[in-house]
Structure formats: structure tokens, C-alpha cells
C-alpha positions as CSV (number, residue, x, y, z in Angstrom):
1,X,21.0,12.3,-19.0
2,X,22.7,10.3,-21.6
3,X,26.9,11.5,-21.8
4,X,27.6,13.1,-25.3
5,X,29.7,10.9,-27.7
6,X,32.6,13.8,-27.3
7,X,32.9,13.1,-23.3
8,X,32.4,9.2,-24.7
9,X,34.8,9.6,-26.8
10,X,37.4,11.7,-24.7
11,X,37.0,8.5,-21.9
12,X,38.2,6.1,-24.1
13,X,41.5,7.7,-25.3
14,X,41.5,7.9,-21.0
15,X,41.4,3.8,-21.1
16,X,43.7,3.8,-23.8
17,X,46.4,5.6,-22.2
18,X,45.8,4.1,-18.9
19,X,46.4,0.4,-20.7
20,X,49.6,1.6,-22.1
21,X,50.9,2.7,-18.9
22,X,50.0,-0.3,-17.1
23,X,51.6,-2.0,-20.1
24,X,55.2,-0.3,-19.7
25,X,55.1,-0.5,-16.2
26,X,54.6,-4.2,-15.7
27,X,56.7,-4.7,-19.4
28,X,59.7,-2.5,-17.3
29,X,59.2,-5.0,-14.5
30,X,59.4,-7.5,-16.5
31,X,62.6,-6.4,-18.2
32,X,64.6,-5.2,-14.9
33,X,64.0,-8.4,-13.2
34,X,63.9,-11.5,-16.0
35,X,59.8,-11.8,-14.9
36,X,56.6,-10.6,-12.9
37,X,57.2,-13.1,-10.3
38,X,61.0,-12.5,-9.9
39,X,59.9,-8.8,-9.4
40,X,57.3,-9.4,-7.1
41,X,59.8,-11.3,-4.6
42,X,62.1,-8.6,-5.0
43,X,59.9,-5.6,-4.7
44,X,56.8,-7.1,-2.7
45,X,53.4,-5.1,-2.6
46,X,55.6,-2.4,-3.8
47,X,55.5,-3.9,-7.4
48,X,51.8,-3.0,-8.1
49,X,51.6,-0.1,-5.2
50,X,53.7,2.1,-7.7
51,X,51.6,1.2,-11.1
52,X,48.7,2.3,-8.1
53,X,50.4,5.8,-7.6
54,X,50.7,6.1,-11.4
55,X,47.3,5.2,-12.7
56,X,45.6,7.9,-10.0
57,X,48.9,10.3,-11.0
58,X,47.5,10.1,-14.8
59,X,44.0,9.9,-13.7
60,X,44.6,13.6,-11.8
61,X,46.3,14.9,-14.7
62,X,42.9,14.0,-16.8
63,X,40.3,15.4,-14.7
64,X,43.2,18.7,-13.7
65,X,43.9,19.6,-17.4
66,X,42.2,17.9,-20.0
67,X,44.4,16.7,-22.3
68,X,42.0,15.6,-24.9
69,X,40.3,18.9,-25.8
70,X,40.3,18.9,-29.6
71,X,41.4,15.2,-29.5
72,X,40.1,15.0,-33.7
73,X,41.4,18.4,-34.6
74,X,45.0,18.0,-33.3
75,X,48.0,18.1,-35.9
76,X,50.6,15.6,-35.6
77,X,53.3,18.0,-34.1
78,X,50.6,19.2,-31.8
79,X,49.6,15.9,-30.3
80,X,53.3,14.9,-30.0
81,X,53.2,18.3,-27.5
82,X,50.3,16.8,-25.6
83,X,51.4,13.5,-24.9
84,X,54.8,14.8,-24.1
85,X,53.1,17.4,-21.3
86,X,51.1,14.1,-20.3
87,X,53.9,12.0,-19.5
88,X,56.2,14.7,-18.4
89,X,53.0,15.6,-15.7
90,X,52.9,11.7,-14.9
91,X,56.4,11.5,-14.2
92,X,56.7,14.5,-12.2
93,X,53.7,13.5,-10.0
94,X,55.1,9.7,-9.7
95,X,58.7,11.4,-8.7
96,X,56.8,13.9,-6.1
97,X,54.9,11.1,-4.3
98,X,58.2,9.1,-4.1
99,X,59.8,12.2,-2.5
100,X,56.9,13.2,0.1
101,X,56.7,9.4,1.2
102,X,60.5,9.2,1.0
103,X,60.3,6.1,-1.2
104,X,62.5,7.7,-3.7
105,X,65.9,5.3,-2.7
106,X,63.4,2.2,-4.0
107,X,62.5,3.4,-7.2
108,X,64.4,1.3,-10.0
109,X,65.0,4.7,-12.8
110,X,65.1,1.8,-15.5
111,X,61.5,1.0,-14.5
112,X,60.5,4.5,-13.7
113,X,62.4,5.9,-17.4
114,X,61.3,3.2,-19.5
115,X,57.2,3.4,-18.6
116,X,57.4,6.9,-19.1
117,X,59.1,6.5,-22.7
118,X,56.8,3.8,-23.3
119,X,53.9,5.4,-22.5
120,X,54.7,8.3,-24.8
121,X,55.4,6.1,-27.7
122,X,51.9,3.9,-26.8
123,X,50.2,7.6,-27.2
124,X,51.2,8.5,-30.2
125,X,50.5,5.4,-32.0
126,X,47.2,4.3,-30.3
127,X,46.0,8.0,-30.7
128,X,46.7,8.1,-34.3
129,X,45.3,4.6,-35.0
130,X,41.9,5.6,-33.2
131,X,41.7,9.3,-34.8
132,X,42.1,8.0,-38.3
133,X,39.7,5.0,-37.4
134,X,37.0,7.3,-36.0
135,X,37.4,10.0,-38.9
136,X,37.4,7.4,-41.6
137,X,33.7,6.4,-39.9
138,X,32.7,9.6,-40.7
139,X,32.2,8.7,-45.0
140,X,29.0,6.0,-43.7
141,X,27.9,8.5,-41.0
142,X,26.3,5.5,-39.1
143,X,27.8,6.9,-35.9
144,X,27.0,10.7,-36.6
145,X,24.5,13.0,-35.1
146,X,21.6,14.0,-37.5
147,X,21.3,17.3,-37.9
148,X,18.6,19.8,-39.5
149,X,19.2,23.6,-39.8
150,X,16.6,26.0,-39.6
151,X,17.4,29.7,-40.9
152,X,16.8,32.3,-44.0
153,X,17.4,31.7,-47.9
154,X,19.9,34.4,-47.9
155,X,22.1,32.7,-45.0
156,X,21.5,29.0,-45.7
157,X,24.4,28.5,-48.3
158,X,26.7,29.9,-45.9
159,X,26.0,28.4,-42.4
160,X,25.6,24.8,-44.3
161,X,29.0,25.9,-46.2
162,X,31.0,26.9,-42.2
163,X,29.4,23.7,-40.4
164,X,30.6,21.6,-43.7
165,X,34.1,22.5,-43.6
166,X,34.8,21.6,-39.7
167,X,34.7,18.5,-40.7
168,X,33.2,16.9,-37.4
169,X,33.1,13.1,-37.8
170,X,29.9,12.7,-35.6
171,X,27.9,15.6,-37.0
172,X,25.8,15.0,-40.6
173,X,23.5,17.6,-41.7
174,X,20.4,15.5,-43.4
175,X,18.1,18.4,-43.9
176,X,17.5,22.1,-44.1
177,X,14.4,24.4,-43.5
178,X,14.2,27.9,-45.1
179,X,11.5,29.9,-43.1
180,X,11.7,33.5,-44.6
181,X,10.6,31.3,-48.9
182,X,9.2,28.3,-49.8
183,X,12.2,26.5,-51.5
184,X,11.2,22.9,-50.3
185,X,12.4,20.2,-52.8
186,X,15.1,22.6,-53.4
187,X,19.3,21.3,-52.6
188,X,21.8,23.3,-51.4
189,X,24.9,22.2,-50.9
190,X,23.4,18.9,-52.0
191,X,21.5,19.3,-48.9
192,X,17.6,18.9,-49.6
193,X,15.2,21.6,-48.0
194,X,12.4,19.8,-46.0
195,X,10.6,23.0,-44.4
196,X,9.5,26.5,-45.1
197,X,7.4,26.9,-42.0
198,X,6.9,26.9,-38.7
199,X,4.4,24.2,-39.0
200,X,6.3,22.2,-41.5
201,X,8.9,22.3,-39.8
202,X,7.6,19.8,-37.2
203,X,5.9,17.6,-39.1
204,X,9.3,17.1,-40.4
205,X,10.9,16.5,-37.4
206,X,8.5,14.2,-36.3
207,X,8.2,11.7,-39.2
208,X,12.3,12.1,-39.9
209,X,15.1,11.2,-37.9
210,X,16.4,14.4,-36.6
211,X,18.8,14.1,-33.5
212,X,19.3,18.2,-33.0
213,X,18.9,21.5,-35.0
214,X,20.7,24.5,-35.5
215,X,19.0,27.8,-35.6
216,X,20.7,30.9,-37.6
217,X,17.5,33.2,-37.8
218,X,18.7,37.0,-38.3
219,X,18.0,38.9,-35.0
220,X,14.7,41.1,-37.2
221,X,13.1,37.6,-38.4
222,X,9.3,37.3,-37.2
223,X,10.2,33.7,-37.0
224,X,8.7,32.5,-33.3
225,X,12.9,30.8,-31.8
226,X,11.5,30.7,-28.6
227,X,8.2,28.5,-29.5
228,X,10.2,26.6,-31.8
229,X,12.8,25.5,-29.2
230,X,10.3,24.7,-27.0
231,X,8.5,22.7,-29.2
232,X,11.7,20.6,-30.5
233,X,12.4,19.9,-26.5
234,X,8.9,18.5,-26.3
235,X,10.3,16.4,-28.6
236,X,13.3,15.4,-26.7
237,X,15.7,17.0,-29.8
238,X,18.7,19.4,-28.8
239,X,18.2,22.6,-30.2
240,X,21.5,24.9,-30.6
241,X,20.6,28.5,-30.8
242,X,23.3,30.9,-32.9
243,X,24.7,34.1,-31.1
244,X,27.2,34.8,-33.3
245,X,24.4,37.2,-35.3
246,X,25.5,39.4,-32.1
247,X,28.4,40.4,-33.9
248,X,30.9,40.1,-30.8
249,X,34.0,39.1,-31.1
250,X,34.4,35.4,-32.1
251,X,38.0,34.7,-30.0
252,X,35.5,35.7,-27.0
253,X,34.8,32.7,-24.7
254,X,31.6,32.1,-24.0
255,X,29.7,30.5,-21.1
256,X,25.9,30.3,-19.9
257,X,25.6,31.8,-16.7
258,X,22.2,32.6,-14.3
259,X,22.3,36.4,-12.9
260,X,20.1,36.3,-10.1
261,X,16.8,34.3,-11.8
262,X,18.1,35.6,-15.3
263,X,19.7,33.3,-17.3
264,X,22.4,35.1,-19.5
265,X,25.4,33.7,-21.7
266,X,28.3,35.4,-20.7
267,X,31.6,36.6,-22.3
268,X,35.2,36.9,-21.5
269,X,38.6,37.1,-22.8
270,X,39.4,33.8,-21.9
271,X,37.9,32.1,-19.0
272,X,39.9,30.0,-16.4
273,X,38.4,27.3,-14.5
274,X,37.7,26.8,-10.8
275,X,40.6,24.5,-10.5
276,X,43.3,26.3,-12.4
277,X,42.6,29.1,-10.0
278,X,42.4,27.4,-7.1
279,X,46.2,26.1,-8.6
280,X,47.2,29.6,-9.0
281,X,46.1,30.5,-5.9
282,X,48.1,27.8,-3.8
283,X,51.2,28.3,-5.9
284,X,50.9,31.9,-4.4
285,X,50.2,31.0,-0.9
286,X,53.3,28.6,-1.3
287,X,55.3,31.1,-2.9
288,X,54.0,34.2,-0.6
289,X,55.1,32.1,2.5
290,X,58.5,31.2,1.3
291,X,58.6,34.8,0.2
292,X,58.4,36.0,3.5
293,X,60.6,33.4,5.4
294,X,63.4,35.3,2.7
295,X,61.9,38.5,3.2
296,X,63.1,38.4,6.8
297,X,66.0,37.9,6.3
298,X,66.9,40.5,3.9
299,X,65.5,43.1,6.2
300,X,67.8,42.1,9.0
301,X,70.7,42.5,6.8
302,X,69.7,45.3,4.8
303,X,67.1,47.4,6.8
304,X,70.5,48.8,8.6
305,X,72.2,49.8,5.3
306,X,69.5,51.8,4.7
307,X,67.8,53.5,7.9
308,X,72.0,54.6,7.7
309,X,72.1,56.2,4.6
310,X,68.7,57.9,4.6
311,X,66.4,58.3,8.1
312,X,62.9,57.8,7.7
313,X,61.1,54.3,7.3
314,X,62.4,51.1,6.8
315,X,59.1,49.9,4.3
316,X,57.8,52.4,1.8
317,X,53.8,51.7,0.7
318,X,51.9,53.1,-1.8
319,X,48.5,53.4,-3.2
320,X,48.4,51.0,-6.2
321,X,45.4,50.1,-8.9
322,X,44.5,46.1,-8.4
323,X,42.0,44.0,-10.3
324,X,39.0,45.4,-12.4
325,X,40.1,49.1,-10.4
326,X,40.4,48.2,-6.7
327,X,43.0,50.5,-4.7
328,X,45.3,48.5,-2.6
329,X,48.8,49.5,-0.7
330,X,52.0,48.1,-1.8
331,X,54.9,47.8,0.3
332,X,58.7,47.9,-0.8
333,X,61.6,48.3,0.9
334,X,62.6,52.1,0.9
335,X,65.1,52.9,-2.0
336,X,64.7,56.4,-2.7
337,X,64.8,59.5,-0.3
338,X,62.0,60.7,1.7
339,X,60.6,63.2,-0.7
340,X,61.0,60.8,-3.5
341,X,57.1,61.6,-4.2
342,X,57.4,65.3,-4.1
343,X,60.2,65.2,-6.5
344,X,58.6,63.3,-9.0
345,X,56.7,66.1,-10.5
346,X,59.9,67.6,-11.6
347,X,61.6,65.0,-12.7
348,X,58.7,63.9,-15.1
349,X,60.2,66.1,-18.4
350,X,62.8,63.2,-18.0
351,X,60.9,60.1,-17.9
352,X,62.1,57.9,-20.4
353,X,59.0,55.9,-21.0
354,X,56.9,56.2,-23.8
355,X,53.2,56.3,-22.0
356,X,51.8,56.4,-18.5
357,X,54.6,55.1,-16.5
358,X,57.5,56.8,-15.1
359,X,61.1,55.6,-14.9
360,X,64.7,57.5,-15.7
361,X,67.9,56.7,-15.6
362,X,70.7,57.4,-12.5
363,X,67.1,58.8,-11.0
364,X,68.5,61.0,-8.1
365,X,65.6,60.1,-5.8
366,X,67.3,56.7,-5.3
367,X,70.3,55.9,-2.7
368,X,73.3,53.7,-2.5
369,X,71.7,51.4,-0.5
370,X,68.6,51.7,-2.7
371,X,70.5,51.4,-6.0
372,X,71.6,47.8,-4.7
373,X,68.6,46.6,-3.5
374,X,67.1,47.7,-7.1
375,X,69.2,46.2,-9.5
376,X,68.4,43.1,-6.9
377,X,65.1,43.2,-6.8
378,X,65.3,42.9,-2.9
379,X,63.5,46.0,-2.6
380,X,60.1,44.4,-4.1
381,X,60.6,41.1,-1.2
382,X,57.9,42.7,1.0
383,X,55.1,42.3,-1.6
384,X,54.9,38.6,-1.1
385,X,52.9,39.7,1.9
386,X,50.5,41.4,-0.8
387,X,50.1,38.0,-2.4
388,X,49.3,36.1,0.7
389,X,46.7,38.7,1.3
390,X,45.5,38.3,-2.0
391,X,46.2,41.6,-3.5
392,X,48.3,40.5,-6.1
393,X,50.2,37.1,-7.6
394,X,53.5,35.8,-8.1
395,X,53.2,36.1,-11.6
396,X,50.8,38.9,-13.6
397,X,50.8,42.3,-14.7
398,X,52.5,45.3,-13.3
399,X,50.2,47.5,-10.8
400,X,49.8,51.3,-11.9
401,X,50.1,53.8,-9.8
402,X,46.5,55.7,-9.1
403,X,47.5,58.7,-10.9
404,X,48.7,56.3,-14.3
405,X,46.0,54.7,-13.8
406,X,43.7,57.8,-14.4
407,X,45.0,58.6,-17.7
408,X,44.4,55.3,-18.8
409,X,42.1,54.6,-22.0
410,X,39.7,51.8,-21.9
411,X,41.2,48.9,-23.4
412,X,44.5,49.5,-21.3
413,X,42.0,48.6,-18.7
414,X,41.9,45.1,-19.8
415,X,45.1,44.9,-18.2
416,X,43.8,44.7,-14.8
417,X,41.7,42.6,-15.5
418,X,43.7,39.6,-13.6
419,X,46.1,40.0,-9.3
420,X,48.8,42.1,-10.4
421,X,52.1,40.2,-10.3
422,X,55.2,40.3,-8.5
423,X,56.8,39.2,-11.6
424,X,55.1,39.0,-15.3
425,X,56.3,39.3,-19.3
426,X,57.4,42.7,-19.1
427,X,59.9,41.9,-16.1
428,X,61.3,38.8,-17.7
429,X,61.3,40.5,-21.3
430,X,64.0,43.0,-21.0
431,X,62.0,45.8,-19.5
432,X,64.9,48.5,-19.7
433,X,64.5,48.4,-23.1
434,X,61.2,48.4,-23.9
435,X,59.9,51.9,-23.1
436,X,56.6,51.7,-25.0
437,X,53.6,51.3,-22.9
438,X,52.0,50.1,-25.4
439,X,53.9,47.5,-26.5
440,X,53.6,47.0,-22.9
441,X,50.0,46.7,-23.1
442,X,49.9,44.2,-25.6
443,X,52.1,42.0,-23.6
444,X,50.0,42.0,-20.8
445,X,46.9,41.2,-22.8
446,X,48.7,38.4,-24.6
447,X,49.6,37.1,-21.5
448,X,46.3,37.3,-20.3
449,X,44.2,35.5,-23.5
450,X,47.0,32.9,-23.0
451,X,47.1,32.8,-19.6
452,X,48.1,28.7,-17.9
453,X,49.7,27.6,-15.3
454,X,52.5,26.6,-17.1
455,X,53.5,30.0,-18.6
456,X,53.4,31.2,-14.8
457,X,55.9,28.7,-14.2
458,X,57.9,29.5,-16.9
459,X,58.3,33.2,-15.9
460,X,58.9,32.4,-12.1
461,X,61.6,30.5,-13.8
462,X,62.9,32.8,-15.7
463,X,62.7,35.5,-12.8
464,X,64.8,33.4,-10.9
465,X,67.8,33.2,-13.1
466,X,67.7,36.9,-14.1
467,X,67.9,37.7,-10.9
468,X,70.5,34.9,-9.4
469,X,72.5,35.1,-13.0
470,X,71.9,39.2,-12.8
471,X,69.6,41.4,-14.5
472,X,69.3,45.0,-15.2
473,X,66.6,45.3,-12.7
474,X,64.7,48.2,-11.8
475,X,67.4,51.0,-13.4
């Protein structure tokens, strides 16, 4: 199977980027130590061991997050971002394998500073250079992909109109065939119509250069899609079939899928691949373990304080609403009373939340103790055994309670659709004063279609200095 001119394309900018760095690097040896072979002596294998560690760091950070997805497409500003992400990611990862093989002492920071700058600069010029040289190609079309579209007279000034103004530099539409009238001979959009039928349509295509087709036929056409398709593949030509006539939401994500021996294209709010998840998930089992080695500790200076004040247990747990609806039990450290539960019901005329959750101020359920532990989040320590079970995740959306959760309407759903979080937006975005639950469903469904790794990292960040520099916390 030949490799599509995009993946082609996307593998070059790769060898691009991996030339500059191996430029800086050797131009930064150079520069530190008067020459190559004056470095050598001085640094010994070491010299190309480290350009070694940063070629597989960058080639990681390619295959991990893509950088080049909507390479042509990208604004100035925007590839400025990308490049900077990619360095900053090469850098980290150089600094990290440093640290772990405890070579950091050796590094030179003039070498290690000044290939990092230079490969940012390198990107941004070489990236421009090759965008504008591969868009300016577009004008003689000698590199572009022929295309013919096949769909009705009352859609074809439209569809040729939308693929026209992407402006795809390997994509030329030579012809059009108009199945539901005869308008061969006819141009539109100074494209000429070829085909009116089924059977013209191939004798088109095979006398003509025609690299793929587009099909926009209107879901109550008589036209045969299936027989046509097959009949193009005979013919070794792509066929891509429109779905947006569906009329589902176009900021869906769609994949193809196969459901058992069904094959199906499938749709989500934004889909997250294996590896990002995998990411996700180790950042947790990292974070959950560390969570507990802290979690220990808390409890053996604060599980006296509060068996003191108020007998009963030292954990409380509790019936809580998980991903897509599953019930799982969370576990705090006690900060209210024993019959904390049980009072509830009467305290509910003074909830101060606008929506299905509860919370007051100066509740009376909570203790001393409890008030403490609150405002320092120690209380919510024990639900890092939740995440290394796999109930919920360092970072995502608050868990409802079973009876919130059964008032709930169907898009506030969406929100579960992800773990819930020990942390997420809400906690890090003032949430004593934001009492609207929906607001706080937008949020959560923001953070969701936006969802990286990166904005989990910065709200783990964030946690951390609300809580060490002092937050309201859980009033």
C-alpha cells in the first residue's frame, strides 16, 4: 500500500527538524570547545551519545504527539506554539534522561541551551520556507491528486464551492458528474461536467486521469453508491463517501470502527488515542502511589484529632456515579458528624448551589477537626486509592452523588463521560464562587472536547499551589 503524500509530507518536516537539531548540536560543540575534534577529546563518546539521546527524544515526541497535524493550515503565531511545545518536549526529555542516568553534572547548559534555541529558530524558518514552497506548487497542480465528484445538480455548486475554499495544495478537482440531469458539457465553477450516469460515469474514469472521487448523493437518491464504489475499487481509485448528509454534528470526531462483523463509523466528542491514555493512565498510577505514601502520613497525624472530637470511623465512603453511570465507593477522611447523611435532608432549603449539588456555608455537620482538613483538602488524600484502582483520575470532573445524579438531564450526562477527578476546572476555578451547575456543566464539557495531557498538567499544577499557597477549599 503506497503512504499518502500527507504522511509523505508530515516525514519530511520530521527530517527537517531532525537536521536542524543535529545542526545546533554539533554547531554548540563546535562553539563551546573551538572545534569537533577539541570536543571529542574533551567529551569522548559522550560527544555524539547525547545528539543519540536527542534525535530518539525528538523522534518520541513525533510518533507520541504529532506535531505536524495541520502542518499547511497552521498560522504563523500557531506554528511558533508548536515548535516551541516541540523543543520545550526535547529539552525536557534530554534533561530527564540526564537525571535518571545521573549524567546531569556533564552536561555543558551552553551546548544543551543553545541546540534547543537553535532548533526552534531552524523550525520556524525551514517550516515556513517548505509551506510556502509546497503551497505555491499548488497554481501547476503537477503534484495534486485528481479528483472527480459525483453528486446531484442541486448540490454540485456547493460541495465544488466547500472543497474549493480549503484550499488543499495536493487536491485538484478536474471533473464533475451530475447523476440526478444530463448537464454534460456544462461548467460549474469552471469545473466541466463529464457524467450524468452511472454508466458514463465509468467510461469517464476509465479513459481520464482520475486519482479518487467524492460522492455527495442525498440519502433518497436511486443512485446505486454501493455498486459505484465497488466498481471505482475495481479500478484501483479511492472513493470517499459523504456522511455529513446525516446531519450530525460536524465538531463530532469521527472514526470507522467494526462491531462484531459490522463495519460502522463511529462518533464522539473528541476521541483520545491509545497512547495518550495509556499517558493518562501512568501519570495516575504515579500520582495514586505517591498519593498514598502522603496519605499515610496524614492519617497518622490527623486520624487522632479526629476519632477525638467525634467517635465513629476514621474513613467515611460513599456511593458515588463514575464513568458512562457506573456506581463506585469513595473514601474521604471523616469531616462531618456521624449523622452527617441524615441531616442533609434538612439542611437542603439552605444549599447555596444553583442545581444538583449541595454545599452551604459554616455547614453544622462539619467539626473542628473536619473544618481543617477541608479547607486543606487532606480530607479528599484517601481517594488516590480510587485512582490506582481505576475509579477515578488525578485530574477530571467531579463525581455526583447517586441521588444528583438521578435528577440529572441528558446532556449533563456527557459529563461522565471520562474517570472522575481528584482535581478538575471547577476545583482550580474558584469553586466557592461559582454556584451554577450549569456553568459547572459547561466547564466540564469544555474540558472534556479539549481534553490533553497538557491541560491535566496544568491543573495538577495549579492544584498544588492553591492548596500549598491556600485556597478556599471545600467551605
Amino acid at each position: 500500500m503506497e503512504a499518502t503524500r500527507l504522511q509523505m509530507q508530515n516525514f519530511l518536516i520530521f527530517l527537517l527538524d531532525l537536521v536542524g537539531v543535529t545542526v545546533g548540536y554539533f554547531a554548540a560543540v563546535w562553539l563551546r570547545f573551538g572545534n569537533i575534534e577539541t570536543g571529542y577529546t574533551v567529551m569522548g563518546n559522550d560527544t555524539y551519545y547525547r545528539w543519540f539521546i536527542a534525535i530518539v527524544v525528538l523522534m518520541m515526541i513525533y510518533f507520541l504527539f504529532r506535531p505536524n497535524r495541520g502542518f499547511f493550515k497552521r498560522k504563523f503565531i500557531e506554528e511558533m506554539r508548536m515548535n516551541l511545545q516541540t523543543v520545550i518536549l526535547m529539552a525536557a526529555g534530554m534533561a530527564m534522561v540526564a537525571f535518571l542516568i545521573q549524567d546531569a553534572k556533564d552536561y555543558s547548559r551552553f551546548i544543551y541551551i543553545f541546540t534547543s534555541g537553535f532548533s526552534f529558530v531552524w523550525m520556524q524558518i525551514t517550516h515556513r520556507v517548505y509551506r510556502k514552497y509546497w503551497l505555491s506548487r499548488r497554481k501547476d497542480h503537477s503534484y495534486a491528486r485528481k479528483m472527480m465528484i459525483i453528486t446531484t445538480s442541486d448540490h454540485a455548486e456547493e460541495v465544488i464551492g466547500n472543497i474549493m475554499e480549503e484550499k488543499n495544495w495536493d487536491l485538484w478537482i478536474t471533473s464533475v458528474a451530475v447523476v440526478d440531469k444530463d448537464m454534460t458539457g456544462w461548467l460549474i465553477n469552471e469545473i466541466p461536467v463529464v457524467a450524468h450516469s452511472y454508466r458514463s460515469i465509468f467510461e469517464y474514469a476509465m479513459r481520464s486521469v482520475v486519482d479518487e472521487v467524492f460522492l455527495y448523493i442525498p440519502m433518497d437518491d436511486e443512485f446505486p453508491i454501493a455498486m459505484t464504489i465497488q466498481n471505482l475499487e475495481d479500478m484501483g481509485i479511492k472513493t470517499n463517501l459523504n456522511i455529513s448528509q446525516f446531519q450530525i454534528n460536524e465538531n463530532l470526531e469521527r472514526s470507522l470502527e467494526k462491531v462484531g462483523p459490522y463495519e460502522s463509523v463511529s462518533f464522539s466528542g473528541h476521541n483520545v488515542s491509545f497512547v495518550m491514555l495509556m499517558m493518562k493512565r501512568a501519570m495516575d498510577i504515579a500520582g495514586g502511589l505517591v498519593g498514598m505514601l502522603i496519605t499515610a502520613i496524614a492519617v497518622i497525624i490527623v486520624g487522632p484529632l479526629v476519632k477525638l472530637e467525634s467517635p465513629g470511623p476514621l474513613f467515611f465512603s460513599q456511593k458515588r456515579v463514575g464513568k458512562n453511570g457506573r456506581i463506585f465507593k469513595i473514601y474521604k477522611i471523616r469531616s462531618m458528624y456521624q449523622d452527617a447523611e441524615e441531616r442533609k435532608k434538612e439542611l437542603m432549603a439552605q444549599n447555596e448551589m444553583d442545581g444538583l449539588m449541595f454545599k452551604m456555608k459554616d455547614d453544622p455537620r462539619i467539626t473542628k477537626v473536619g473544618k481543617f482538613i477541608r479547607k486543606t483538602s487532606i480530607d479528599e488524600l484517601p481517594q488516590f486509592w480510587n485512582v490506582l484502582k481505576g475509579d477515578m483520575s488525578l485530574v477530571g470532573t467531579r463525581p455526583p452523588t447517586v441521588d444528583e445524579f438521578e435528577q440529572y438531564c441528558a446532556y449533563h450526562k456527557k459529563r461522565l463521560c471520562q474517570k472522575p477527578g481528584l482535581t478538575g476546572v471547577w476545583q482550580v476555578s474558584g469553586r466557592s464562587t461559582i454556584t451554577d451547575f450549569e456553568e459547572i456543566v459547561q466547564m466540564d464539557v469544555d474540558y472534556i472536547d479539549h481534553w490533553s495531557i497538557w491541560r491535566d498538567i496544568g491543573i495538577l499544577f495549579k492544584t498544588v499551589w492553591l492548596v500549598v499557597c491556600g485556597d478556599d477549599g471545600a467551605q
